[in-house]
C-alpha positions as CSV (number, residue, x, y, z in Angstrom):
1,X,-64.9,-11.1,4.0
2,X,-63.9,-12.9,0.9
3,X,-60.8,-11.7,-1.3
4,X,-60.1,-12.3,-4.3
5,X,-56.2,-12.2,-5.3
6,X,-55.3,-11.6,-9.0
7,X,-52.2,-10.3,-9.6
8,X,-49.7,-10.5,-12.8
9,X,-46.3,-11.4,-12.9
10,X,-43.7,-8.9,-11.1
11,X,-41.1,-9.1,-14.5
12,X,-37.5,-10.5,-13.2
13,X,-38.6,-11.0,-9.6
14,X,-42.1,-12.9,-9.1
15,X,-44.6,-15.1,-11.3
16,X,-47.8,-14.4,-10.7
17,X,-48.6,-17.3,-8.8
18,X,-45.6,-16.4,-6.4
19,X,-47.2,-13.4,-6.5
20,X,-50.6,-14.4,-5.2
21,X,-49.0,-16.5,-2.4
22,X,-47.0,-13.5,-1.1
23,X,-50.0,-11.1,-1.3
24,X,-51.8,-14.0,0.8
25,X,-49.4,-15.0,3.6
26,X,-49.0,-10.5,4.3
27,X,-53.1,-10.6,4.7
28,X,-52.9,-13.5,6.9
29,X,-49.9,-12.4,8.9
30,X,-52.3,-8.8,9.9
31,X,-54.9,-11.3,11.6
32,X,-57.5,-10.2,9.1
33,X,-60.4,-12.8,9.1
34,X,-60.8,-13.6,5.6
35,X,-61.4,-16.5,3.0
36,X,-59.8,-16.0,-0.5
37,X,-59.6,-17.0,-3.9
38,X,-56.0,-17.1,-5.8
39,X,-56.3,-16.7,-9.2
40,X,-52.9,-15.8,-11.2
41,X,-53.4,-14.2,-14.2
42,X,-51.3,-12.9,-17.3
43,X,-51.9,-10.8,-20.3
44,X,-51.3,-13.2,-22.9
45,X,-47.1,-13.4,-23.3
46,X,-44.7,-14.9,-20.9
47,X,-46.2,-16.8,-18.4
48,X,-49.9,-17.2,-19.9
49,X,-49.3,-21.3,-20.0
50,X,-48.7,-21.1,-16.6
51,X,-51.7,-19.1,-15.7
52,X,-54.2,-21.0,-17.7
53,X,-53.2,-24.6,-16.9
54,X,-53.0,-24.1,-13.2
55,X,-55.9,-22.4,-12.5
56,X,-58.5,-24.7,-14.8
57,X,-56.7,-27.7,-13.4
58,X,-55.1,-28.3,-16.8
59,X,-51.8,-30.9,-17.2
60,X,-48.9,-29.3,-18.7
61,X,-47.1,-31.6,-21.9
62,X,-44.0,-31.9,-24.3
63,X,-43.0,-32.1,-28.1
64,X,-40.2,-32.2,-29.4
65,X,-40.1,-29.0,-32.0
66,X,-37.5,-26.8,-34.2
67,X,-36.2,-23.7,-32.4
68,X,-36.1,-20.4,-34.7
69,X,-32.9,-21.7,-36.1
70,X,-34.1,-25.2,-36.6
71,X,-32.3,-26.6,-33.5
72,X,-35.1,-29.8,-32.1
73,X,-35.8,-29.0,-28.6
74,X,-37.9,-29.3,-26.1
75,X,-41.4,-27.0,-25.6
76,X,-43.8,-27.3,-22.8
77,X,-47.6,-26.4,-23.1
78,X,-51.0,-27.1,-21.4
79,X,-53.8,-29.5,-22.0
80,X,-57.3,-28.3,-19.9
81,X,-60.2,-30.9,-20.6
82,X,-63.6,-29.6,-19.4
83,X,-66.5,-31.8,-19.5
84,X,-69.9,-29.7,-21.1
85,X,-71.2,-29.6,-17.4
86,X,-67.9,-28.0,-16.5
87,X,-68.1,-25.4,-19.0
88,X,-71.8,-24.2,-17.9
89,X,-70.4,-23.8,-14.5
90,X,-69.4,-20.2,-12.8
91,X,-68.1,-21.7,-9.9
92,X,-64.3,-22.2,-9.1
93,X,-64.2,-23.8,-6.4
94,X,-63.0,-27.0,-7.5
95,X,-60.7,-27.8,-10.7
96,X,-62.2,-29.4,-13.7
97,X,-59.6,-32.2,-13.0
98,X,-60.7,-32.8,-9.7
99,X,-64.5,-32.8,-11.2
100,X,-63.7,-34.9,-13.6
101,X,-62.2,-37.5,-11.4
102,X,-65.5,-37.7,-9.1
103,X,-67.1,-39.8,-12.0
104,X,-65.1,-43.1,-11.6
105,X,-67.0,-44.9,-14.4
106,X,-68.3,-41.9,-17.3
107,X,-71.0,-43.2,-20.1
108,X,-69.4,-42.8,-23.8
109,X,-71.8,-39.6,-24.3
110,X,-70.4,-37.7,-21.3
111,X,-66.6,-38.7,-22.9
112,X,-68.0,-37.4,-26.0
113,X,-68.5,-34.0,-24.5
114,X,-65.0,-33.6,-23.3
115,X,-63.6,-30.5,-24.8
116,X,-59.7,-30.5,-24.7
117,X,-58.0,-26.8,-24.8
118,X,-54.4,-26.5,-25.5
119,X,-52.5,-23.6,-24.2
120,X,-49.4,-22.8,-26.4
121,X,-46.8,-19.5,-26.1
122,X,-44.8,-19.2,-29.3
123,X,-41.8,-18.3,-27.6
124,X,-41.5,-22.2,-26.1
125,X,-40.6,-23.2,-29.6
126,X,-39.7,-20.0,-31.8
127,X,-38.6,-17.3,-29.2
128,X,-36.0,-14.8,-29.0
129,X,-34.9,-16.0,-25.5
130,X,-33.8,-19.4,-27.5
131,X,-31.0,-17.7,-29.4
132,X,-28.2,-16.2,-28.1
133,X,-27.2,-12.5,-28.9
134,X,-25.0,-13.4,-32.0
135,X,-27.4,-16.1,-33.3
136,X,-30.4,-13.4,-34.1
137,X,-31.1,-12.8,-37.3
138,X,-35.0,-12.0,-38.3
139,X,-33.6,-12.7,-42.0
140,X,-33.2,-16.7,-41.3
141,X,-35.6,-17.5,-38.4
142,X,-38.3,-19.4,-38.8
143,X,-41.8,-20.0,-36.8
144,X,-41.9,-23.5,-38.2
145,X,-41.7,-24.8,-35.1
146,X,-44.7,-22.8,-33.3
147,X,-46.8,-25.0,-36.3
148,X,-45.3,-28.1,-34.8
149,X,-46.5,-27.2,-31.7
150,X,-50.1,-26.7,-32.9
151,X,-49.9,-29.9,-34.5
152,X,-48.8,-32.2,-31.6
153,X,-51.8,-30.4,-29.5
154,X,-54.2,-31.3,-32.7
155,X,-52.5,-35.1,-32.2
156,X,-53.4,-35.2,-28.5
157,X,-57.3,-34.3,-29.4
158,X,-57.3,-30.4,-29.0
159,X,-60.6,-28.8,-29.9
160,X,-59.7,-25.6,-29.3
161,X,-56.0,-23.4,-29.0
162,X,-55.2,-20.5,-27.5
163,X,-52.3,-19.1,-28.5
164,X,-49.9,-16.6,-26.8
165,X,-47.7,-14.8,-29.6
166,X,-45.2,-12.4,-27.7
167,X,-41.3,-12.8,-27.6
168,X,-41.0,-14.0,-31.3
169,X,-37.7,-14.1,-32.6
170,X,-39.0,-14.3,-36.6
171,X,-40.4,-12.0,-39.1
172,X,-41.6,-14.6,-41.5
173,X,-45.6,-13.7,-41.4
174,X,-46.1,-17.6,-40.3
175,X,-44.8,-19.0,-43.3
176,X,-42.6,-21.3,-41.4
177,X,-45.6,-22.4,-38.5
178,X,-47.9,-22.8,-42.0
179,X,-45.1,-25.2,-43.9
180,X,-45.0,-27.3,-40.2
181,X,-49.3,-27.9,-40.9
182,X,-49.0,-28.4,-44.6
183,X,-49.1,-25.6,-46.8
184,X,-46.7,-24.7,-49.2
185,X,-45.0,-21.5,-50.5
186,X,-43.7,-21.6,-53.7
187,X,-41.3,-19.4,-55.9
188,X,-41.7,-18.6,-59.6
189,X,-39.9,-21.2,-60.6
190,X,-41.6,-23.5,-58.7
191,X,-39.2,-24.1,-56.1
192,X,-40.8,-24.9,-52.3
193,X,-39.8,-22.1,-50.3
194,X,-38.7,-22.4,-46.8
195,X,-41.0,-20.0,-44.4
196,X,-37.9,-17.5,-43.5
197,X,-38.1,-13.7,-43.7
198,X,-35.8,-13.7,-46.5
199,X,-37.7,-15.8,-48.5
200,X,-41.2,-13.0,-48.1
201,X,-40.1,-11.2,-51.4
202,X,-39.8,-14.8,-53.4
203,X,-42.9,-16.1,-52.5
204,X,-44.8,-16.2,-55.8
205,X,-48.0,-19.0,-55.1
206,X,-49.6,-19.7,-51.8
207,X,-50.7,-23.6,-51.8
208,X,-53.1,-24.6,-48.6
209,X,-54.9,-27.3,-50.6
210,X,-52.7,-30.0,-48.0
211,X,-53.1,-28.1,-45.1
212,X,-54.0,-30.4,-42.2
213,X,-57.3,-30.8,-42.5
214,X,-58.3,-30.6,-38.7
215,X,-57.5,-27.0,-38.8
216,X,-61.0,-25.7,-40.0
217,X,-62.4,-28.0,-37.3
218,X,-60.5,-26.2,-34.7
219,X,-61.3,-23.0,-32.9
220,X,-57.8,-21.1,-33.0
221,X,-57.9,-17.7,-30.3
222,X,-54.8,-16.1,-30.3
223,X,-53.6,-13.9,-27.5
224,X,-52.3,-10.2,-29.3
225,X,-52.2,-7.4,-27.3
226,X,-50.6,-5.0,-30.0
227,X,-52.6,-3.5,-32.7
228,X,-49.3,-3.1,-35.5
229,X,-50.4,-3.1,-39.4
230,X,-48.9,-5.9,-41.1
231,X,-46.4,-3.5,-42.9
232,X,-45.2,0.0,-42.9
233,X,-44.2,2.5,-40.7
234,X,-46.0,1.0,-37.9
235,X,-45.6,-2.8,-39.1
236,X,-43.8,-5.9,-38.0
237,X,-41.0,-4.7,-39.1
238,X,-40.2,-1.6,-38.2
239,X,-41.4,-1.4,-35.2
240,X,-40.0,-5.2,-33.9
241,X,-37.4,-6.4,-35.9
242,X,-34.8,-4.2,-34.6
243,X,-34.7,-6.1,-31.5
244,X,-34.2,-9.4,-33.1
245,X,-31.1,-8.6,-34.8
246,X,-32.2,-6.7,-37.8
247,X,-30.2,-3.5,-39.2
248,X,-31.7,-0.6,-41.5
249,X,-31.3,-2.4,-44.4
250,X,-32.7,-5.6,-43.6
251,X,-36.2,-4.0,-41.8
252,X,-36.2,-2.3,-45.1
253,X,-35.9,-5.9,-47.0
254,X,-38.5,-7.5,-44.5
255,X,-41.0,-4.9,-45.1
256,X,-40.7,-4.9,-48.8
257,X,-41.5,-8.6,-48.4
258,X,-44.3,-8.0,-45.8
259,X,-45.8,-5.9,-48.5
260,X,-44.8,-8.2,-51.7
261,X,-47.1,-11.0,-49.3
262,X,-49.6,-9.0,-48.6
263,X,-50.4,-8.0,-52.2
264,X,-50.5,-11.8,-52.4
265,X,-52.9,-12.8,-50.2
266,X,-55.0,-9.6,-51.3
267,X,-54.5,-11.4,-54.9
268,X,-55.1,-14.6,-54.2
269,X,-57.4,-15.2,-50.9
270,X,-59.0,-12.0,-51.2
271,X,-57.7,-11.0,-47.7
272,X,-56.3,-7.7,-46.9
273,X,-53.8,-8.5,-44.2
274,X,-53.4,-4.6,-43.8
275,X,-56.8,-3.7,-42.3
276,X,-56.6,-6.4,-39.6
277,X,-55.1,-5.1,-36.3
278,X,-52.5,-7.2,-34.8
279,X,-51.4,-8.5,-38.3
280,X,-48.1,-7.6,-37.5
281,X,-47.5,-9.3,-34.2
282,X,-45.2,-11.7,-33.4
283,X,-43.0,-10.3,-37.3
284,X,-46.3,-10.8,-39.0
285,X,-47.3,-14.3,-37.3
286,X,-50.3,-13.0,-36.5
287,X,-51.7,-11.7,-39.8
288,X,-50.1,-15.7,-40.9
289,X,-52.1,-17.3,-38.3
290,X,-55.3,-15.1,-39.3
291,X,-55.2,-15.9,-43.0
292,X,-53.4,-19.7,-43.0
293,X,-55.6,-20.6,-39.9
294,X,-58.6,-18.9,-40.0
295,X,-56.9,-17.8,-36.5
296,X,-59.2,-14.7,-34.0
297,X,-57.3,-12.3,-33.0
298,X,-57.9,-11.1,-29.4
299,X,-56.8,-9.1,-26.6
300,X,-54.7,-11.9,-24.2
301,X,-55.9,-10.3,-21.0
302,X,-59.2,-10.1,-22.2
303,X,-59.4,-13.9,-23.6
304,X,-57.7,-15.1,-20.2
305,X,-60.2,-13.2,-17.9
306,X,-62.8,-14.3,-19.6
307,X,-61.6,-17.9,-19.5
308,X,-61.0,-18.0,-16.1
309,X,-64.6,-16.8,-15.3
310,X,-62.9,-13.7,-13.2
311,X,-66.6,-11.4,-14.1
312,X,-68.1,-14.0,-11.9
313,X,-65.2,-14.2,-9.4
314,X,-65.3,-10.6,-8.5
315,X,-68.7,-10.5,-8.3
316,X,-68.6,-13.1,-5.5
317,X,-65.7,-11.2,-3.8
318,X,-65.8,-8.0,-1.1
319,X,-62.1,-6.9,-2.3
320,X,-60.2,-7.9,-5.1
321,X,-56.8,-7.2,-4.8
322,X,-54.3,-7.5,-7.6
323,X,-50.2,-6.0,-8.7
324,X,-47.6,-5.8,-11.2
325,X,-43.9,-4.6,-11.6
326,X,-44.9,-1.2,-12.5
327,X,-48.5,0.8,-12.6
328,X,-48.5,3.5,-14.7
329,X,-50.5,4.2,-18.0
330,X,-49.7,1.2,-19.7
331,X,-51.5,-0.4,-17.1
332,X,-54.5,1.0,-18.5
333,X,-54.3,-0.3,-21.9
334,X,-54.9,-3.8,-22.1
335,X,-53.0,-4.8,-19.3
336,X,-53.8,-7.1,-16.4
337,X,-54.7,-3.9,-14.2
338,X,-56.6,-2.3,-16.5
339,X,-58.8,-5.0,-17.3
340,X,-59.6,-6.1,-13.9
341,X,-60.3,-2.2,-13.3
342,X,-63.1,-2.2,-15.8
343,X,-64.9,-5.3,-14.1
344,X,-64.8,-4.4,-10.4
345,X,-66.3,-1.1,-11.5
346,X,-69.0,-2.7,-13.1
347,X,-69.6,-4.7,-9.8
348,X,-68.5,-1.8,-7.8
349,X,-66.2,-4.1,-6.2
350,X,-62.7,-2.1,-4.5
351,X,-59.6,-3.0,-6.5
352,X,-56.0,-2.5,-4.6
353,X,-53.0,-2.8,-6.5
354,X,-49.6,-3.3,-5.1
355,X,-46.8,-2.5,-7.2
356,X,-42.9,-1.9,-7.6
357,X,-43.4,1.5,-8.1
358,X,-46.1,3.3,-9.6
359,X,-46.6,7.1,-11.8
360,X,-47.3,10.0,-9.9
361,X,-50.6,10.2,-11.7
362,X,-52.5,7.2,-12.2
363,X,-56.0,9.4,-12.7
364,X,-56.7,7.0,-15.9
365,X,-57.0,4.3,-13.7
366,X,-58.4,5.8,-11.3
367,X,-61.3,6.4,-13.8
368,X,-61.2,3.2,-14.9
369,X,-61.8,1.6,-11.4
370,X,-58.8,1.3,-9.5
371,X,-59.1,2.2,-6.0
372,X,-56.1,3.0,-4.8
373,X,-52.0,1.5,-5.6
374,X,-49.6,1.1,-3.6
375,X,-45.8,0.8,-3.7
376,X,-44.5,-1.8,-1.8
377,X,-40.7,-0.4,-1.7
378,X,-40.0,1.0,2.3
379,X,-37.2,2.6,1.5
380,X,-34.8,3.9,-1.3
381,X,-33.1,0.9,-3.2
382,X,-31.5,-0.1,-6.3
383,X,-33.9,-1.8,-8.6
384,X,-31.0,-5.1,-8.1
385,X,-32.0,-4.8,-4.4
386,X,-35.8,-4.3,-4.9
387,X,-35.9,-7.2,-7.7
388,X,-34.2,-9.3,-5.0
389,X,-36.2,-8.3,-2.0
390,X,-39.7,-8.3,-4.1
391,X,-41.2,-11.1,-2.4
392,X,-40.4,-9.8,1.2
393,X,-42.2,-6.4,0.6
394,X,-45.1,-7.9,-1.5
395,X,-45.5,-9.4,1.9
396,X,-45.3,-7.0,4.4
397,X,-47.4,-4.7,2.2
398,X,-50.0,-7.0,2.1
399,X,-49.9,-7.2,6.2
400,X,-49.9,-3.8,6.4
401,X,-53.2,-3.5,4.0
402,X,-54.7,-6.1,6.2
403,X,-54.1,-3.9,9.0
404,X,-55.6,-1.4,7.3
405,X,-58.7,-3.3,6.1
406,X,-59.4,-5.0,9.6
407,X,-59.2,-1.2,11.5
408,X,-61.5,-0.3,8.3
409,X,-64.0,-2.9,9.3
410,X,-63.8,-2.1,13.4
411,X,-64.4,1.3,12.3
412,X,-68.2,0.4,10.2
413,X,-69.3,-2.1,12.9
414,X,-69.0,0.5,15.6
């Protein structure tokens, strides 16, 4: 029996690949006889760097960037180089590192075909966890930094970028990550603007013509799992700025200049930022990296399943089993769970789930391919004790599935 393992993160308690060892060391501790495949995943926010550069035997880097409030620090991100023979590969059973380093002596054609990925999260460089409670202010941050980010991976040879956009402590539509790759945002009067949400309503001409030329060159995915108009109701905005420090009267300010920018663009590069979904992720970063970059945007779970060739993984696999903090219906909306659900159906493959805690109707997912979810609290607890005791029952969980599974199996060879 082969399993394939593919949980998320459990939020404030386990990564995902803490996750996957747990799950693991339960099934083995039943005395199931199985091989299995780990494979971490993540949706596209906190934690898709990790997942990504791990599993594709990537090599995690630094560069030295501005924080939302201009502060130089230090942000970490992956580098995965795949050879073209790597690429047309379905198998995962060895790292594109360790296939890489079988060829002690490469011909300049096969270095040629090299294709270096980056992997980048915003929130290393222009997050809302890199400001303390008094410091937010969606009126001053900037993203510049998130552009320096992409530049150091364009230094170091990337062809392509993925992108992860969540936990963004800004609202300035990308200006400031544009400014760090060249372009320039200009006032009436000529003055060069500095890409802060205060400075959205003063932006008068939009000048790319020095933007770094390798961008065009460069495929650009970013990982947006949000569908928010770029202003309005439902916009960057009003929907996100709140959280980053904003009152009433400054969402009002930042909208009026989402809109003033907008009109811009539509003006200027004929782009109507408005009709693009996911244009206001990130306060508007992603409807920046879209028109600046020529950026796609795409759903992060979708984008790292599909990198990680988990189609092909489940098909190989009897069970795959997979878990989160909480199931419930959010699960099934472009979540980890959700996404997996869809495929194993299609390969009619079962799909467990273990969980923190789960709704009390989870028909949706049901629907959409789940199998069955299980909680692995044992007992009533406080969510300090179950957060603290997470990696204990992920464990015994899994044992008891195994249990389960191997009396299953007795059961159809009788």
């Amino acid at each position: 029996m082969h399993i394939l393992i593919a949980p998320d993160s459990f939020k404030g308690s386990l990564t995902a690949p803490e996750a996957a060892r747990a799950i693991e060391k339960g099934l083995k501790d039943s005395s199931l006889a199985f091989t299995s495949q780990l494979t971490p995943l993540a949706d596209g926010g906190e934690g898709t760097v990790d997942c990504l550069v791990r599993s594709a035997g990537g090599r995690f880097v630094t560069a030295r960037v501005q924080d939302p409030l201009d502060r130089e620090i230090t942000a970490r991100y992956g580098l995965i180089e795949e050879s073209s023979a790597d690429n047309s590969k379905e198998s995962s059973d060895s790292s594109a590192r360790d296939r890489r380093m079988s060829s002690q002596n490469p011909t300049s054609a096969e270095k040629q075909q090299v294709q270096t990925t980056a992997v980048l999260e915003m929130a290393a460089a222009s997050g809302l966890p890199l400001l303390k409670d008094s410091e937010k202010n969606p009126a001053l941050t900037t993203s510049y930094g998130t552009g320096q980010l992409i530049k150091d991976a364009l230094d170091r040879g990337a062809d392509k970028i993925i992108l992860g956009i969540g936990g963004s402590a800004t609202n300035d539509a990308g200006l400031g990550m544009a400014s760090a790759l060249g372009a320039r945002f200009l006032s009436a009067s000529g003055e060069e603007l500095k890409g802060i949400g205060r400075n959205l309503a003063r932006v008068d001409k939009i000048d790319l013509s020095k933007l770094d030329p390798r961008i065009p060159k460069t495929k650009i995915e970013v990982a947006c799992d949000v569908d928010n108009p770029f202003y309005g109701p439902e916009g960057a905005a009003h929907i996100y700025a709140a959280q980053k420090g904003a009152d009433s009267e400054m969402i009002a300010e930042l909208d009026a200049g989402l809109r003033h920018l907008a009109d811009l663009i539509a003006r200027d590069l004929d782009c109507d930022l408005q009709q693009i979904p996911g244009s206001g992720a990130a306060g508007g970063l992603g409807g920046g990296l879209s028109v600046f970059l020529g950026a796609q945007l795409r759903s992060g779970t979708l984008m790292i399943l599909e990198f990680l060739k988990i189609p092909a993984q489940i098909t190989r696999s009897d069970i795959v089993i997979t878990g989160e903090g909480k199931c419930d219906q959010q699960s099934s909306r472009g979540k980890v769970v959700g996404a997996l659900a869809k495929h194993c159906a299609a390969a009619d493959t079962p799909l467990l789930v273990l969980c923190g805690s789960h709704d009390r109707d989870l028909t949706q997912l049901y629907h959409q391919g789940v199998t069955s979810a299980f909680s692995i609290l044992n007992r009533p607890v406080s969510l300090k004790t179950a957060i603290a005791e997470t990696d204990e029952l992920l464990t015994l969980t899994a044992q008891n599935l195994g249990r389960l599974i191997n009396r299953l199996k007795y059961q159809d060879n009788k």
